[in-house]
HTML snippet that shows the backbone in 3Dmol.js (N, CA, C, O; Angstrom):
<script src="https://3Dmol.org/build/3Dmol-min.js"></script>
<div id="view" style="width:600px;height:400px;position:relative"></div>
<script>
const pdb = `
ATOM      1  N   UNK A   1      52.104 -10.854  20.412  1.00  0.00           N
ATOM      2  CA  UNK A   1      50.805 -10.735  19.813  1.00  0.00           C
ATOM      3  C   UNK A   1      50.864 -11.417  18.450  1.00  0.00           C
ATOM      4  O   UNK A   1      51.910 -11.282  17.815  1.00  0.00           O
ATOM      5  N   UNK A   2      49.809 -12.178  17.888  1.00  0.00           N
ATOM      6  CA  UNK A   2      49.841 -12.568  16.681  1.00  0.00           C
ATOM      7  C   UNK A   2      49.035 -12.250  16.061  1.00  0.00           C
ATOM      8  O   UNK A   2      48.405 -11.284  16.490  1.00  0.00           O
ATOM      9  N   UNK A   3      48.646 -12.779  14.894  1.00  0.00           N
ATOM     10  CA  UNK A   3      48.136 -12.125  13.645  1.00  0.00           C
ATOM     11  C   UNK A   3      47.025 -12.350  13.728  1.00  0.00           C
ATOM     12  O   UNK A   3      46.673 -13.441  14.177  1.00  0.00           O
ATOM     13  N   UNK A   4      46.186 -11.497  13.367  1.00  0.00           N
ATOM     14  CA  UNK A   4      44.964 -11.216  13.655  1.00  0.00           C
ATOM     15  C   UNK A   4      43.949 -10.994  12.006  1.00  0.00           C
ATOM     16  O   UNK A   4      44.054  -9.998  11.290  1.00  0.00           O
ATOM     17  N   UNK A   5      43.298 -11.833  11.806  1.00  0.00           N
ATOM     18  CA  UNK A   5      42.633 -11.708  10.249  1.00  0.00           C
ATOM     19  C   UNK A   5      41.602 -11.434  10.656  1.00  0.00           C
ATOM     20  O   UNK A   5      41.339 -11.862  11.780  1.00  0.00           O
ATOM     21  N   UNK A   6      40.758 -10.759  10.071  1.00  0.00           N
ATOM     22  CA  UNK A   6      39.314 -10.065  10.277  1.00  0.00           C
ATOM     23  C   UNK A   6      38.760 -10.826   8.585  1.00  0.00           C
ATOM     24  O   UNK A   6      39.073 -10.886   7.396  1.00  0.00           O
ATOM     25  N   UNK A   7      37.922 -11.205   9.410  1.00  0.00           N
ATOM     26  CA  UNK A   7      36.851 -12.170   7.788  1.00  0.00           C
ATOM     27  C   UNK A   7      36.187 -11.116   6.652  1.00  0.00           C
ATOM     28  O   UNK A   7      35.127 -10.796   7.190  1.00  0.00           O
ATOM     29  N   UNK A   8      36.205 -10.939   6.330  1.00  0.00           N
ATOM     30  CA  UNK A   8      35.426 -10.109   5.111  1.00  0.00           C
ATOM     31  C   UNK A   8      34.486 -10.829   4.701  1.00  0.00           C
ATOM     32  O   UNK A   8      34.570 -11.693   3.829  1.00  0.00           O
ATOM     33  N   UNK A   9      33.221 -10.413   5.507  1.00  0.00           N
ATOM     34  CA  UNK A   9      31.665 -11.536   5.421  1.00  0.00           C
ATOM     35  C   UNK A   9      31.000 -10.368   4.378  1.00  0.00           C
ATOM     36  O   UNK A   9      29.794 -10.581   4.252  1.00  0.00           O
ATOM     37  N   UNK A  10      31.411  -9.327   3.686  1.00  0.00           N
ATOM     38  CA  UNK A  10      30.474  -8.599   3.081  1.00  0.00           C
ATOM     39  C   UNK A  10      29.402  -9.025   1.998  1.00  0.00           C
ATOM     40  O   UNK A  10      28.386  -8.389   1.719  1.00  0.00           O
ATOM     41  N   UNK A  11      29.891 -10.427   1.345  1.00  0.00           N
ATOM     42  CA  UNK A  11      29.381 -11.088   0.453  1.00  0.00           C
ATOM     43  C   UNK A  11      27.992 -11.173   1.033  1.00  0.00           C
ATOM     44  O   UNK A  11      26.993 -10.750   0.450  1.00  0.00           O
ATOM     45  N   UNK A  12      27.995 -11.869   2.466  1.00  0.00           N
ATOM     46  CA  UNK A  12      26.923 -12.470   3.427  1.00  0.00           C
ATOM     47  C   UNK A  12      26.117 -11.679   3.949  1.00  0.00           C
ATOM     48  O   UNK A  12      24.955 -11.965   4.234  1.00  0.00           O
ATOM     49  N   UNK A  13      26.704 -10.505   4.143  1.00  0.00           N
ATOM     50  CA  UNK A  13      25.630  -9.231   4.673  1.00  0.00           C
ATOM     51  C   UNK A  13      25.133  -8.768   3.323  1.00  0.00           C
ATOM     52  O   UNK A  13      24.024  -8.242   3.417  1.00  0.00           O
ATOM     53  N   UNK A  14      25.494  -8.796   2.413  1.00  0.00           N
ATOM     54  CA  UNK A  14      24.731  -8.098   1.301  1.00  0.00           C
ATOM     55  C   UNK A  14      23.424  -9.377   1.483  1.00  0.00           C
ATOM     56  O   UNK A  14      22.382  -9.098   2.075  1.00  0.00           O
ATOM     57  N   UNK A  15      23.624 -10.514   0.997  1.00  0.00           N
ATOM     58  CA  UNK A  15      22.778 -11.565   0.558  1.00  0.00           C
ATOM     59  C   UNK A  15      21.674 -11.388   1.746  1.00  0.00           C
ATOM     60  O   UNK A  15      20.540 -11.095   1.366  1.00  0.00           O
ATOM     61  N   UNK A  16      21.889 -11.535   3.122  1.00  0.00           N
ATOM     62  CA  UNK A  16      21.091 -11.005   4.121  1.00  0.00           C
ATOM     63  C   UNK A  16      19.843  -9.859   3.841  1.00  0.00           C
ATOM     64  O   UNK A  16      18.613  -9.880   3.817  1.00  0.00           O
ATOM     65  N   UNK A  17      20.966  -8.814   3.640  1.00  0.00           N
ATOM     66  CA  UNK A  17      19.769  -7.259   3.261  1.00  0.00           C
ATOM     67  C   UNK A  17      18.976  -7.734   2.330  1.00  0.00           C
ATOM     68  O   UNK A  17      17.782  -7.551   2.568  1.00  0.00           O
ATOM     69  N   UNK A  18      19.321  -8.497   0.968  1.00  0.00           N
ATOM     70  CA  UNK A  18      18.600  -8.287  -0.111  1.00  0.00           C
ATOM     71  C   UNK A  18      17.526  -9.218   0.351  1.00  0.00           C
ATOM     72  O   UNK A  18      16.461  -8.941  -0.201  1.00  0.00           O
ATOM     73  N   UNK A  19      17.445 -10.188   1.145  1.00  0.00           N
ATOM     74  CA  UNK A  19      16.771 -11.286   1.788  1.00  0.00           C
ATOM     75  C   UNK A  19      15.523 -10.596   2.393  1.00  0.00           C
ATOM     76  O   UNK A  19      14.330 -10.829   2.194  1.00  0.00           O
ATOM     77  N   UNK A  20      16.085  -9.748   3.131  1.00  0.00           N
ATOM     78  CA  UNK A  20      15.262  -8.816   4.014  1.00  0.00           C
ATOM     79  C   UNK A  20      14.166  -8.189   2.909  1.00  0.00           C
ATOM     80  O   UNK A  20      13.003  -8.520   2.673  1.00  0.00           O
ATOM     81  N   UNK A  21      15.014  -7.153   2.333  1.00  0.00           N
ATOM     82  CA  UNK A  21      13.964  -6.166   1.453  1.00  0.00           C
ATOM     83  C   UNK A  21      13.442  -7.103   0.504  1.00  0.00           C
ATOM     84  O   UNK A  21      12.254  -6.834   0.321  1.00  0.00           O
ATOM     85  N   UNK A  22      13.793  -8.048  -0.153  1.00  0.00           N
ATOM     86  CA  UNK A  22      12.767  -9.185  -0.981  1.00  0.00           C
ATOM     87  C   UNK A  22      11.736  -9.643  -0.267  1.00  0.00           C
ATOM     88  O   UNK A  22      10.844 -10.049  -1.012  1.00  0.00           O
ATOM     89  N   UNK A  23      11.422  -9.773   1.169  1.00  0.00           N
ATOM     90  CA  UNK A  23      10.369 -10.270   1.587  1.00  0.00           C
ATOM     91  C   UNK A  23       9.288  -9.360   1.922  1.00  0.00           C
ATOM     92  O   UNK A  23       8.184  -9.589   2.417  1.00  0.00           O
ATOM     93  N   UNK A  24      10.011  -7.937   1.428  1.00  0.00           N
ATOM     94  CA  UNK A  24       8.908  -6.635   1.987  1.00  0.00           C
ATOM     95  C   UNK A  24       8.350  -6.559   0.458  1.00  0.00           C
ATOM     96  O   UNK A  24       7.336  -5.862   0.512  1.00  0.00           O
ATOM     97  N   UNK A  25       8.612  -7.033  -1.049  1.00  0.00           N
ATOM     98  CA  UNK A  25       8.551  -6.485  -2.208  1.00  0.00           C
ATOM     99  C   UNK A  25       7.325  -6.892  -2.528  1.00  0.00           C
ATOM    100  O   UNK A  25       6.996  -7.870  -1.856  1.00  0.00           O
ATOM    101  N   UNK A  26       6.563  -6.555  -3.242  1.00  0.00           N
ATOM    102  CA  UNK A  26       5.211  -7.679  -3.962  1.00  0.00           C
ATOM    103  C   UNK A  26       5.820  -8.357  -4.637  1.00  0.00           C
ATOM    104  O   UNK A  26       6.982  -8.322  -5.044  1.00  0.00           O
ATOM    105  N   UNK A  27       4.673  -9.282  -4.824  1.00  0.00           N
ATOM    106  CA  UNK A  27       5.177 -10.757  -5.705  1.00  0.00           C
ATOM    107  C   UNK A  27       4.339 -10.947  -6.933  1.00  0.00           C
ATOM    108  O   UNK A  27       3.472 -10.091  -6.761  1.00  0.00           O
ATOM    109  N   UNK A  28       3.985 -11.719  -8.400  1.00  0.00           N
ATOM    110  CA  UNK A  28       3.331 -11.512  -8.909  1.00  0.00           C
ATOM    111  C   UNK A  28       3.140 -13.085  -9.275  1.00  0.00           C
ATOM    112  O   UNK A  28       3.003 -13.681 -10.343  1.00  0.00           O
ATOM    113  N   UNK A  29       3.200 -13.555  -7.697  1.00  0.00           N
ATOM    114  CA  UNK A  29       2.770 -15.227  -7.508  1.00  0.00           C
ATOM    115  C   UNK A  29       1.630 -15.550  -8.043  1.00  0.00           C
ATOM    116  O   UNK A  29       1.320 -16.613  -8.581  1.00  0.00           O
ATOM    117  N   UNK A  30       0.701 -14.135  -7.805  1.00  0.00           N
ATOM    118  CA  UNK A  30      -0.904 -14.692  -8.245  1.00  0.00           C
ATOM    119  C   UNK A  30      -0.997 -15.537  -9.934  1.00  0.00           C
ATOM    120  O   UNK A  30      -1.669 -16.437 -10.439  1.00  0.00           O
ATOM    121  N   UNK A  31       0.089 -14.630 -10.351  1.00  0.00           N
ATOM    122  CA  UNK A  31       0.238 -14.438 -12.448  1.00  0.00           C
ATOM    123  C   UNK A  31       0.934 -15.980 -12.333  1.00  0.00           C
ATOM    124  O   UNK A  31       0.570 -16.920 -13.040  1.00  0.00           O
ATOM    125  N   UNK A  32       1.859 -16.053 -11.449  1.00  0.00           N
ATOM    126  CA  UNK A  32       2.479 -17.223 -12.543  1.00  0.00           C
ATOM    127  C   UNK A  32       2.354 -18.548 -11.534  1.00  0.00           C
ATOM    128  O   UNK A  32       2.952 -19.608 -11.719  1.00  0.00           O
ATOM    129  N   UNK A  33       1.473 -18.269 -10.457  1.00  0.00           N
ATOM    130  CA  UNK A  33       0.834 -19.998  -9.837  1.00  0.00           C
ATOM    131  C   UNK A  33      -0.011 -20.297 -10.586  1.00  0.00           C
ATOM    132  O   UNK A  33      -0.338 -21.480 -10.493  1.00  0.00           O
ATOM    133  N   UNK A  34      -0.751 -19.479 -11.632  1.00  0.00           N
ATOM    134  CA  UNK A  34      -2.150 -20.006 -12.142  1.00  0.00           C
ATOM    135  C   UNK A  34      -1.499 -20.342 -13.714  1.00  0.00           C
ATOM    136  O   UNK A  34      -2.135 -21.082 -14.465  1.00  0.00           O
ATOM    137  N   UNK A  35      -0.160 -19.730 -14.155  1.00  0.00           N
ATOM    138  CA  UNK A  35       0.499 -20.244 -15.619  1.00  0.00           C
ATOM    139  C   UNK A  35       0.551 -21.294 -15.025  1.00  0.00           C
ATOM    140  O   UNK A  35      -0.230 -22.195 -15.331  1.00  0.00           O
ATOM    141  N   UNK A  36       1.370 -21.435 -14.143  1.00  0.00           N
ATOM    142  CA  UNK A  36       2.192 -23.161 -13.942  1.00  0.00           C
ATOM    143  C   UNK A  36       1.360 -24.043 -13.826  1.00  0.00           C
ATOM    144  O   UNK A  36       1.798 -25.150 -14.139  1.00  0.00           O
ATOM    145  N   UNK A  37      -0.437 -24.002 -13.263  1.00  0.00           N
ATOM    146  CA  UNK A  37      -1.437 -24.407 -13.305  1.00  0.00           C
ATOM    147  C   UNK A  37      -1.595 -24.927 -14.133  1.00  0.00           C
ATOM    148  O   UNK A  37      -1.694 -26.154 -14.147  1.00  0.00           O
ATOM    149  N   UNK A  38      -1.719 -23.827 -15.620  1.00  0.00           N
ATOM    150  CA  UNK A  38      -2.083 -24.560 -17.048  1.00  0.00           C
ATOM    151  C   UNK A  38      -1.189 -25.120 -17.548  1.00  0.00           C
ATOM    152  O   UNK A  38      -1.407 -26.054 -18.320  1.00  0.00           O
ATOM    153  N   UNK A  39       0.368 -24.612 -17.179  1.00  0.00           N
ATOM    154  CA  UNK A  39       1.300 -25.885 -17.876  1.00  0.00           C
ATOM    155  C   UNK A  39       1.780 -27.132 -17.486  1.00  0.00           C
ATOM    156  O   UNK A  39       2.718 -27.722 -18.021  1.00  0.00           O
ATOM    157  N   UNK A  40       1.305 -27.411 -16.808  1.00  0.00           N
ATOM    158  CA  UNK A  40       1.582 -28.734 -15.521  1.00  0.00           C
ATOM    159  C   UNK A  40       1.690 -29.762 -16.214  1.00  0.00           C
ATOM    160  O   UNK A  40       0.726 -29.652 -16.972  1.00  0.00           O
ATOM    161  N   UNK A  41       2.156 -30.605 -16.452  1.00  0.00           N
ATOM    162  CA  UNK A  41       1.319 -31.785 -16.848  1.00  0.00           C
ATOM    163  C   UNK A  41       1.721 -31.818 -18.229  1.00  0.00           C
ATOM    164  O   UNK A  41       1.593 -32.933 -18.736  1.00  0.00           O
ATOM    165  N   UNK A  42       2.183 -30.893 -19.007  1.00  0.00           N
ATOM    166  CA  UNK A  42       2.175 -30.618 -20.486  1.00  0.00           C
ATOM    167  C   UNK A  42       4.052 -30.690 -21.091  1.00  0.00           C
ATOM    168  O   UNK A  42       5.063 -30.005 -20.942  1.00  0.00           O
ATOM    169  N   UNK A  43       3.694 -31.844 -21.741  1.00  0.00           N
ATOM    170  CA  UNK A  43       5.483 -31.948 -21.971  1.00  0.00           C
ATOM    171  C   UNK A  43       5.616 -31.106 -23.528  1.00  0.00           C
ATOM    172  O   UNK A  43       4.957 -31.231 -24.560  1.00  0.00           O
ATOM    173  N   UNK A  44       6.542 -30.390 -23.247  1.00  0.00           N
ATOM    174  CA  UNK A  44       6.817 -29.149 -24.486  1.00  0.00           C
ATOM    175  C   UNK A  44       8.646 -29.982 -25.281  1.00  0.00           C
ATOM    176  O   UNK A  44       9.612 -30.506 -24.727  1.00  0.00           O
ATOM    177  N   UNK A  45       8.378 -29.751 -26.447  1.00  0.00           N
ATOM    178  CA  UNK A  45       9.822 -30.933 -26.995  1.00  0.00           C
ATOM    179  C   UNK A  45      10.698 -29.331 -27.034  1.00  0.00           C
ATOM    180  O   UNK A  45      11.802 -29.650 -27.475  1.00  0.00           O
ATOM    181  N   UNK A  46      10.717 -27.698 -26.768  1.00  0.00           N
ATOM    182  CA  UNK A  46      11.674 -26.778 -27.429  1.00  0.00           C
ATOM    183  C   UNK A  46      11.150 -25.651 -25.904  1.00  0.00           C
ATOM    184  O   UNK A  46      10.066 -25.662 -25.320  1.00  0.00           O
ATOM    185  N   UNK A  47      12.034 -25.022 -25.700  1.00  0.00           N
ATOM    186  CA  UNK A  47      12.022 -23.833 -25.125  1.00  0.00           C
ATOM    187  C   UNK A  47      11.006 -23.102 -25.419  1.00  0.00           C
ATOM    188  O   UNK A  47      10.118 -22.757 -24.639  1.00  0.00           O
ATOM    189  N   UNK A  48      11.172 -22.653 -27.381  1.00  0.00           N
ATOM    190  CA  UNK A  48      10.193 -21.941 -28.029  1.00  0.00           C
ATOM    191  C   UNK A  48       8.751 -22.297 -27.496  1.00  0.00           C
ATOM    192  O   UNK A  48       7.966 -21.445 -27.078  1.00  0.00           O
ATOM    193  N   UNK A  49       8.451 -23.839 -27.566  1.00  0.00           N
ATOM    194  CA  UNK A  49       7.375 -24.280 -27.431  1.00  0.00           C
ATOM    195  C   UNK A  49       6.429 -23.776 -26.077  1.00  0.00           C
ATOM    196  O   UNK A  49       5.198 -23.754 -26.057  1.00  0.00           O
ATOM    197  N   UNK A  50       6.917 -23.564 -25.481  1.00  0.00           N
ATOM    198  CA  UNK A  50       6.962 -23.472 -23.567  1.00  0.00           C
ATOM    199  C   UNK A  50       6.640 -22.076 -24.184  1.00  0.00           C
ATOM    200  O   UNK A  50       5.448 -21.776 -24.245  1.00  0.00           O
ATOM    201  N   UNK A  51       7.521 -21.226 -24.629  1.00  0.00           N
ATOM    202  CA  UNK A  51       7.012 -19.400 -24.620  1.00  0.00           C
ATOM    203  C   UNK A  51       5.577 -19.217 -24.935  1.00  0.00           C
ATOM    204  O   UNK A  51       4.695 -18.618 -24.320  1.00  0.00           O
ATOM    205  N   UNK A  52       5.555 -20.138 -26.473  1.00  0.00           N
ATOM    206  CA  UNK A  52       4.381 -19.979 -27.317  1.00  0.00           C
ATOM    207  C   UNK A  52       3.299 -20.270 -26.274  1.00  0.00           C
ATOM    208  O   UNK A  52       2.428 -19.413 -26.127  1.00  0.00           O
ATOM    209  N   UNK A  53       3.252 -21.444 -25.491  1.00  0.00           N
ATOM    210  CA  UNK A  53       2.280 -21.759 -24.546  1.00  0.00           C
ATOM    211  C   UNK A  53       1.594 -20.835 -23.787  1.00  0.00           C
ATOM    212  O   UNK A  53       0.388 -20.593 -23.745  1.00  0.00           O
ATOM    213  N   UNK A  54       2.751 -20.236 -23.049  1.00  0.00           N
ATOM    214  CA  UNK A  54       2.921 -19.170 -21.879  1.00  0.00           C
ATOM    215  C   UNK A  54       2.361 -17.976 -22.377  1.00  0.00           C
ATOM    216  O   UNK A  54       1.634 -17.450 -21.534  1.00  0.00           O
ATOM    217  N   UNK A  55       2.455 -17.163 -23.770  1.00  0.00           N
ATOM    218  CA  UNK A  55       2.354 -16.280 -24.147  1.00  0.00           C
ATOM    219  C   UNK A  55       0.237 -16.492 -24.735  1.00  0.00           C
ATOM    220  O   UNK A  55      -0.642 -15.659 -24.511  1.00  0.00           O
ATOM    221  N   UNK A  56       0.097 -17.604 -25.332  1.00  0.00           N
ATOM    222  CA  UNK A  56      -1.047 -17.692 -25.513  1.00  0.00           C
ATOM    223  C   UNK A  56      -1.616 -17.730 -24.104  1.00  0.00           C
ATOM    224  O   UNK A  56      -2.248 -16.715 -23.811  1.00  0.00           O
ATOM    225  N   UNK A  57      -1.547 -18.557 -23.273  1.00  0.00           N
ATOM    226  CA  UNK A  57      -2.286 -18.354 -22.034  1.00  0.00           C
ATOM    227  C   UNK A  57      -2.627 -17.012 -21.315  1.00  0.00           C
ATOM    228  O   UNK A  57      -3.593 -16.729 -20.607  1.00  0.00           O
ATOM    229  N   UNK A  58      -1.354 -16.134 -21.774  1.00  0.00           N
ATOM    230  CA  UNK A  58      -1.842 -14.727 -20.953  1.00  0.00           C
ATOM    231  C   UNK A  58      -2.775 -13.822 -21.534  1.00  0.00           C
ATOM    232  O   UNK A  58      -3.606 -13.067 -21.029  1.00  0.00           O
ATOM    233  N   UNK A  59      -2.274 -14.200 -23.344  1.00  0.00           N
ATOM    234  CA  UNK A  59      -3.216 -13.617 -23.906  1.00  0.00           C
ATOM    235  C   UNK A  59      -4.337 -13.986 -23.734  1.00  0.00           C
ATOM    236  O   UNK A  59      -4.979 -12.981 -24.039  1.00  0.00           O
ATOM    237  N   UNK A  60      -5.233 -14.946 -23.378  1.00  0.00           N
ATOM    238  CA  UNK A  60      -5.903 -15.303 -23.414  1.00  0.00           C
ATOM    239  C   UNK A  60      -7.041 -15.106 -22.276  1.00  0.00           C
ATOM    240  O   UNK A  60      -8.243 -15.369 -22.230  1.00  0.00           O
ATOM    241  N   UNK A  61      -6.097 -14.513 -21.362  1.00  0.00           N
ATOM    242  CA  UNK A  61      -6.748 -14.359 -19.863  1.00  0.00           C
ATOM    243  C   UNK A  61      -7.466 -12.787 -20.144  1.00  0.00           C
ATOM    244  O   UNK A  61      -6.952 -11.980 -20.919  1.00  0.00           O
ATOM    245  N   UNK A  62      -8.857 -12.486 -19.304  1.00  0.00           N
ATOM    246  CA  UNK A  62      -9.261 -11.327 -19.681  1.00  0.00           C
ATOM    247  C   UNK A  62      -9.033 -10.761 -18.779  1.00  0.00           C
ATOM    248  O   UNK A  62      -8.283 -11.245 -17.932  1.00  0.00           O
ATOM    249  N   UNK A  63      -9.640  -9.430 -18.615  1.00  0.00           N
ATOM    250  CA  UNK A  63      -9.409  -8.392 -17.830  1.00  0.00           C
ATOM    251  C   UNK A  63      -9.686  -8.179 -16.632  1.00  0.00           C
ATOM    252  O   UNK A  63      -9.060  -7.392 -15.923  1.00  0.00           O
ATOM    253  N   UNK A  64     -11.191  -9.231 -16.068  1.00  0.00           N
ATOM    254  CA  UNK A  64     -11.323  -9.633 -14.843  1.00  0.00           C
ATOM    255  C   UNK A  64     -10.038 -10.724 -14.356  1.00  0.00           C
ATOM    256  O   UNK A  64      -9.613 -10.406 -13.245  1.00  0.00           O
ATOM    257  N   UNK A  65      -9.718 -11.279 -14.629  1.00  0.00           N
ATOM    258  CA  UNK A  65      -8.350 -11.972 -14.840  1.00  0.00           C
ATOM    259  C   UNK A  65      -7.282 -11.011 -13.781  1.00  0.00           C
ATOM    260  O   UNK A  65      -7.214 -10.827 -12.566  1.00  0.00           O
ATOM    261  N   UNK A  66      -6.666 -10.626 -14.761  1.00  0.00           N
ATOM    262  CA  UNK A  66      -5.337  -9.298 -14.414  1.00  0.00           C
ATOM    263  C   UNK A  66      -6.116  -8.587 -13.603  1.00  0.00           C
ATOM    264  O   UNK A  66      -5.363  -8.139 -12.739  1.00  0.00           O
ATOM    265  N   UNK A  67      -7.211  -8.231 -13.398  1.00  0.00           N
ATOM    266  CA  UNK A  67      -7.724  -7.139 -12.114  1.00  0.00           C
ATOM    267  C   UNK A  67      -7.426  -7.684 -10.661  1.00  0.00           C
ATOM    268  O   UNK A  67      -6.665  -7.288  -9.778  1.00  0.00           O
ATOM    269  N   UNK A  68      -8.465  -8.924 -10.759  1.00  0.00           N
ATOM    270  CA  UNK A  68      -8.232 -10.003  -9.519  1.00  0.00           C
ATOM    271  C   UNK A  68      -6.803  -9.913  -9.209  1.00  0.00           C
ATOM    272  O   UNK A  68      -6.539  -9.759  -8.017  1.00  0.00           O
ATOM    273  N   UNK A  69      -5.279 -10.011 -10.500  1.00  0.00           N
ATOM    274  CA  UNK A  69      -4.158  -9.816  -9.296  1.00  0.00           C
ATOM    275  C   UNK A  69      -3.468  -9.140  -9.012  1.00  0.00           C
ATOM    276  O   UNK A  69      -2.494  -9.252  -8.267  1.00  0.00           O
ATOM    277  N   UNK A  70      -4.026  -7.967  -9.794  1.00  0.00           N
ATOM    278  CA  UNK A  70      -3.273  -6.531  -9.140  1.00  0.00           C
ATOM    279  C   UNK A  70      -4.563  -6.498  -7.442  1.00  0.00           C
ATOM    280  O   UNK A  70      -4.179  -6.417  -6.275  1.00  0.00           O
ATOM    281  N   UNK A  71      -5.393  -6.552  -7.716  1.00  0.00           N
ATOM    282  CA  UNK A  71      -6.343  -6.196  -6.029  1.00  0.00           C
ATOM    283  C   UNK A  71      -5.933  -6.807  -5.039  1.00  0.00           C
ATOM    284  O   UNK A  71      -6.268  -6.376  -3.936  1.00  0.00           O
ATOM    285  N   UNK A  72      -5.016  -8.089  -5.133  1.00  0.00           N
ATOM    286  CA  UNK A  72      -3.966  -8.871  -4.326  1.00  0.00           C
ATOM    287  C   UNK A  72      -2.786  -7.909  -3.768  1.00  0.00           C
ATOM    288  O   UNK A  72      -2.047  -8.271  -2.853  1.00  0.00           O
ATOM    289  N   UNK A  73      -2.699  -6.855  -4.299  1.00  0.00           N
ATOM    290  CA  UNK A  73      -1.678  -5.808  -4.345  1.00  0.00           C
ATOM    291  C   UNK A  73      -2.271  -5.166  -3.097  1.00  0.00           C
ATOM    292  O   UNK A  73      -1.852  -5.174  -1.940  1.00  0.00           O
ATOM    293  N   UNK A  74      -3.385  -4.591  -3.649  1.00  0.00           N
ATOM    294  CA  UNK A  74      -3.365  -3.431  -2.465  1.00  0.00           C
ATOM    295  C   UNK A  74      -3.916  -3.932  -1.017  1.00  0.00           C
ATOM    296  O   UNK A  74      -3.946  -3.152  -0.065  1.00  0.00           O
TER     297      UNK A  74
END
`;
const viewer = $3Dmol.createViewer("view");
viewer.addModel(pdb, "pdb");
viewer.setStyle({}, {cartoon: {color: "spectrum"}});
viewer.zoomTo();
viewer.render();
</script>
């Protein structure tokens, strides 16, 4: 009889499950397809620059806004 190695795929079954339950999770695609919308197109020279963008845009969005994508939720 010879030697017999058994693979240790546990790495691969984890990545699997989490695969699984990520596709059952909500997403909050609605929020950031419509950022990437407004930043498209817009060349930023700093990281910072890109936040500042990002951060004014949300502020900026009103409350019918954020309603529309939580109701995507339920």
């Amino acid at each position: 009889m010879g030697i017999v190695m058994q693979e240790d795929d546990i790495i691969t079954q984890h990545a699997i499950c989490l695969r699984r339950m990520a596709s059952r999770w909500r997403s909050d695609y609605f929020l950031l397809s419509k950022l990437k919308e407004h930043l498209s197109g817009t060349k930023f020279s700093s990281d910072s620059d890109v936040k500042t963008a990002a951060e004014n845009w949300l502020n900026g969005q009103g409350r019918d806004f954020y309603q529309a994508g939580l109701n995507k939720f339920r």
